[in-house]
C-alpha positions, 0 to 999 in steps of 0.5 A: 209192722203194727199199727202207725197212727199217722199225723192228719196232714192240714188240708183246705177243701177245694171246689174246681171243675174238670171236664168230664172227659179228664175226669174219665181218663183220671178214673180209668188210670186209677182203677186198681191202683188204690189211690182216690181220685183227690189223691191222684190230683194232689199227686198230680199237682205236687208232680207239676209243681216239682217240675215248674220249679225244676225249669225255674232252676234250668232257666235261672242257670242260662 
């Protein structure tokens, strides 16, 4: 496959503050795996939110 120009996904830029041993586990795990740190987070965050509203859903069934 060739070239694919992607759509710019809209992004809002973010200041947070990690402490610095989370941010050396985070840059240990993705060493080699091509992802940035910004990606991993986003990831991350996207990952969690899943899960929250999967045990939202688990909970409202009870």
């Amino acid at each position: 496959m060739g070239f694919v120009i992607k759509p710019k996904k809209q992004t809002v830029m973010k200041n947070i503050r990690i402490p610095a041993k989370t941010v050396e586990r985070i840059e240990k795990a993705i060493e080699g795996k091509g992802v940035s740190f910004s990606g991993f987070v986003i990831q991350a965050c996207e990952f969690c939110l899943q899960e929250l509203n999967s045990n939202d859903d688990d909970t409202e069934e009870e």
